[in-house]
Phi, psi and omega in degrees: 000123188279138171257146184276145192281320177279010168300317182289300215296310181301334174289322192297342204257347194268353138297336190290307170311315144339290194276334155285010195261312163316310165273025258186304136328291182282347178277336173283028209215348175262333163263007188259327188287011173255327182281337171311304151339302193272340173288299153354316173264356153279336180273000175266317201274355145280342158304332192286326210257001188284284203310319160268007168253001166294318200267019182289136323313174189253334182277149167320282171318343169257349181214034191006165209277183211250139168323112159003086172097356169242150154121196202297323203264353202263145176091020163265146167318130176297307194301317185319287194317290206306309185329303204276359167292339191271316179281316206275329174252329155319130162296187162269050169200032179055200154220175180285157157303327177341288181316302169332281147005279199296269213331301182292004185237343158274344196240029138080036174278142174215224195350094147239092207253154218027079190312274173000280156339295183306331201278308184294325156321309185277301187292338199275303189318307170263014151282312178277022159249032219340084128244013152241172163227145182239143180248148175251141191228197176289328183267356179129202202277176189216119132271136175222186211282151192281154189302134156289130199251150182269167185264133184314127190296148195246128166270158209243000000 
């Protein structure tokens, strides 16, 4: 069977057609993953700014540290504590171990010895299970909270 040229023609505009209704799909599918981006990055940066008036003041010497063995942390596991210091208060531009550091100790983690060490130790560990992610900036290592990923499209 031979094809007829207005047949051909006719396929060709409903292909034609097609392939704009496809590119037409991905830039709105490319503006909808932006806004998507930026509501995300506003629910981070209200979360950064939640995390810093819990923690006002943030050094130990200014809000003194919580009694030994009392607070949110004590009788946790170090690896438990640094995750949940790290998801629940990193910003989007992370934090220091320092920081890591004051919180747990504010919030009453104790017999750990060389904390500072552990923490870096601890943060490497639960990057390759990427459940932090760690940055390196000019100012040293950063740990933050890992990226959120969209969930992979189910084919129909």
């Amino acid at each position: 069977m031979s094809p007829n040229s207005d047949d051909m023609a006719r396929l060709n505009d409903i292909r034609a057609a097609y392939a704009k209704e496809v590119e037409k799909a991905e830039r709105d599918l490319q503006r909808v993953r932006a806004r998507l981006e930026a509501a995300r990055m506003k629910v981070c940066v209200a979360d950064e700014m939640i995390a810093k008036l819990q923690n006002l003041p943030t050094t130990p010497a200014a809000s003194g540290a919580a009694f030994t063995g009392f607070g949110k942390y004590a009788g946790k596991s170090i690896r438990e504590a640094v995750l949940d210091v790290i998801t629940t208060h990193a910003g989007i531009d992370g934090m220091s171990a320092q920081e890591v550091r004051e919180i747990l100790i504010n919030e009453g983690l104790s017999n750990v010895k060389n904390l500072g060490i552990a923490i870096h130790v601890v943060g490497k560990r639960l990057a390759e299970k990427n459940l932090i992610r760690v940055l390196q900036t000019d100012e040293g290592k950063r740990f933050a909270r890992p990226l959120v990923r969209e969930a992979s499209p189910v084919a129909a």
